[in-house]
N, C-alpha and C positions, 0 to 999 in steps of 0.2 A: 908866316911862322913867327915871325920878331913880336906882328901885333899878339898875335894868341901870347905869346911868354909875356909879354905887358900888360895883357890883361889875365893874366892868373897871379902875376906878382902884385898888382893895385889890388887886387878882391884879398888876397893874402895880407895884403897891409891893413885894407877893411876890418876884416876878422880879424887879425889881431889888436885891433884899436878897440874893438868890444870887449874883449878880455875885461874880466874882473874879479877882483883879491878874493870875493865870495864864490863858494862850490855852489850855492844853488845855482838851479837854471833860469835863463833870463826866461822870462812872459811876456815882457812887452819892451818893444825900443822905441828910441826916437832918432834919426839920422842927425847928427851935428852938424854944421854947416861946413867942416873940414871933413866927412866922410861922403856927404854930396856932392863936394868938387872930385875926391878919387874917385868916384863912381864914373863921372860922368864926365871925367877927364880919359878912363880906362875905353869906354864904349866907344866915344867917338874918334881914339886913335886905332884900334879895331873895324871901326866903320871905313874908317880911310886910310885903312891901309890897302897898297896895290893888290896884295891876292886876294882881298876880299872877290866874292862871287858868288850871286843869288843865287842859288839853285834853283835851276829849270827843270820843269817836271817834260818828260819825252815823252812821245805816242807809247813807247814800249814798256813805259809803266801805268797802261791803261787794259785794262782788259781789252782783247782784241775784240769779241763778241758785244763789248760796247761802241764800238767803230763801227761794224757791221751794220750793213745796210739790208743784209741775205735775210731774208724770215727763217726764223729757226727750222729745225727740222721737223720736228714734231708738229709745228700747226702747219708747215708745208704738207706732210704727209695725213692729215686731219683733211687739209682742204680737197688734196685729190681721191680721199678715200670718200668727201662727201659728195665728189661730182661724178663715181663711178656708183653711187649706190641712186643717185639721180637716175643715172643712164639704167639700172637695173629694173627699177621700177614701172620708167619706161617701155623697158623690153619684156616685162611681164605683161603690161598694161597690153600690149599690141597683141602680142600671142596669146594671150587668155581671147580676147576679142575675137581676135580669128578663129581658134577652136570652139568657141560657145557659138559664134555665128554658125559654122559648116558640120557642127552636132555630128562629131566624128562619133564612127560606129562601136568603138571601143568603151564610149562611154553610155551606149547602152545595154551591154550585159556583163556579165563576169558581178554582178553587185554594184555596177557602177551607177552614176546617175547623169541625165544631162543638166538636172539643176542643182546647182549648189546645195548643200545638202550640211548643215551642224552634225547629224549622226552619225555623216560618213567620213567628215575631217576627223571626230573623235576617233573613232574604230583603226586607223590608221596610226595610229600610235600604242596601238593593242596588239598590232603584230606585225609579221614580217615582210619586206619589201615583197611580192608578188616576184615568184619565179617559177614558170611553168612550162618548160621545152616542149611537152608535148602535146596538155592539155589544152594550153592557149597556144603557144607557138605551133603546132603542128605536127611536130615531131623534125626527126632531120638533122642536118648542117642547118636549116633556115630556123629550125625550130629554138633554137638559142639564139639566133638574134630579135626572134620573137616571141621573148619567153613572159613578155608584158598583156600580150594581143596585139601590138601595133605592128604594123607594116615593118618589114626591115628596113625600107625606106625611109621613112618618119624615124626610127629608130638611130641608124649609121647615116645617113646623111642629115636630115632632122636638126637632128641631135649633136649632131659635129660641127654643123652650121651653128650655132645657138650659142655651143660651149666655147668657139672661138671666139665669139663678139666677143664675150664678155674678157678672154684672153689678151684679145687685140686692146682693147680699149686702158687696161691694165701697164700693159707694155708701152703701150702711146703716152700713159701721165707718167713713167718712170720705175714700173715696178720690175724684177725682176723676174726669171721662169719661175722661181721657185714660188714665189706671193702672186702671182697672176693664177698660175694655177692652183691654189689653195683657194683663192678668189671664184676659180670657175667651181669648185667644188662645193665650197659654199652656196655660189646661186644657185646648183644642180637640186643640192638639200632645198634650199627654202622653195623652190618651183616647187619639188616633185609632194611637198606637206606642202606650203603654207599657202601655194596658189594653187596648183590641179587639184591637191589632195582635199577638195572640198566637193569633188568629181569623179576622180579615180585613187585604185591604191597605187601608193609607189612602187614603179617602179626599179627594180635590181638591175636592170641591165639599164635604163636612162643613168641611173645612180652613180653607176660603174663606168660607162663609155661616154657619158658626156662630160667632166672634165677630163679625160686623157684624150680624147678625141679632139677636144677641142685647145688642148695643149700644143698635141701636134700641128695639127692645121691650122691653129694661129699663131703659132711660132713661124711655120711656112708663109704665110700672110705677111707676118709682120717683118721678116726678110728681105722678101719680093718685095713691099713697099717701099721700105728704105732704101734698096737698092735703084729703082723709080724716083724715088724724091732726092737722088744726090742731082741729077740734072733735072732741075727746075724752069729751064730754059726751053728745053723742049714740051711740043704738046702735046706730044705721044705719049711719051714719059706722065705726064699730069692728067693724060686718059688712061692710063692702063694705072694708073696710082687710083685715080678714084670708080675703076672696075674693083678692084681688090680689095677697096675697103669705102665701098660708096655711104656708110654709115658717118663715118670718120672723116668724110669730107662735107657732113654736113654740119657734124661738129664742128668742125672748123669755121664753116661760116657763122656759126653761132656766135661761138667765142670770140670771132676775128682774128 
């Protein structure tokens, strides 16, 4: 405190040594060699005086997210949205293969085709998802689970299988019910147009019961897993974990 009052009293003596009898304003000065020694007589009892203290800058005048080591969230959630749309590709890759190989019967009539077909991907975006309880399905109770022509087999099981992967896999990188299953819905659309729909028409009931089908039973999965993989120890537990999600454990060895 004494140095600061010693050095606002020497600058005070400074400026007032400049004074001069004239109102104009000064332009240009020169230090006298009696106004060099208050200077710098003022500074250096100020430099040494005891409470001087350099101020230290603390962690907590640093942004915390420049400390951070975390990858922001945004390219976190970039990177695992670009390894489930990996895994998607994949799973279309496989099941297209398998339906073109075994030339299921559905996609020889109803206007279908077994060959990929430009006029029939077009035409499917000219109308309605295909729902027909009695002409294709049958009539009935079965006839609405087979209102595409496919088996209700293929249909509710199928199709529950499929809708879960892609649930399960969602839930394993971190997303929640509600984005997993927006996620299944998604691939339900781009399967039912952008991969079959070069085949057959979409689907209403695939459209419909494979992402909530596969909400459920992959929320179920992904339960029973967890609940398997708290003891790690056991190799029961690490057989019945990769019966429940034998896909998932091969990701695993992928990724390490």
């Amino acid at each position: 405190m004494r140095s600061r009052i010693i050095l606002v009293f020497c600058s005070g003596i400074f400026l007032s040594s400049m004074g001069s009898a004239s109102d104009e304003p000064i332009r240009s000065f020169k230090l006298t060699p009696s106004q060099e020694d208050i200077f710098k007589t003022s500074f250096d009892l100020y430099a040494d005086a005891n409470s001087f203290v350099m101020p230290k800058k603390s962690n907590s005048d640093i942004p915390s997210d420049f400390l951070s080591t975390k990858i922001p969230e945004t390219r976190d959630t970039a990177r695992r949205l670009d390894k489930i749309t990996a895994y998607s590709l994949i799973q279309f890759g496989i099941q297209y293969s398998i339906l073109y190989s075994t030339e299921p019967d559905n996609w020889q009539k109803y206007d279908n085709t077994l060959e990929p077909s430009w006029e029939k991907f077009k035409s499917n975006f000219t109308r309605l998802p295909v729902w027909e309880p009695t002409e294709y399905g049958g009539g009935g109770l079965l006839g609405y689970l087979q209102a595409d022509g496919d088996k209700w087999t293929m249909n509710i099981i199928g199709h529950g299988l499929q809708g879960s992967e892609i649930y399960l896999r969602m839930r394993d990188y971190g997303f929640n019910v509600f984005e997993s299953f927006m996620g299944g819905m998604a691939q339900s659309v781009v399967w039912e147009y952008a991969i079959e729909g070069w085949n057959e028409t979409p689907s209403a009931v695939d459209l419909t019961f494979t992402p909530l089908a596969g909400a459920l039973f992959g929320e179920f999965r992904f339960k029973v897993k967890r609940f398997f993989e708290k003891d790690k120890t056991s190799w029961m537990n690490q057989a019945l974990t990769i019966v429940i999600d034998p896909i998932g454990a091969i990701i695993n060895i992928i990724e390490g």
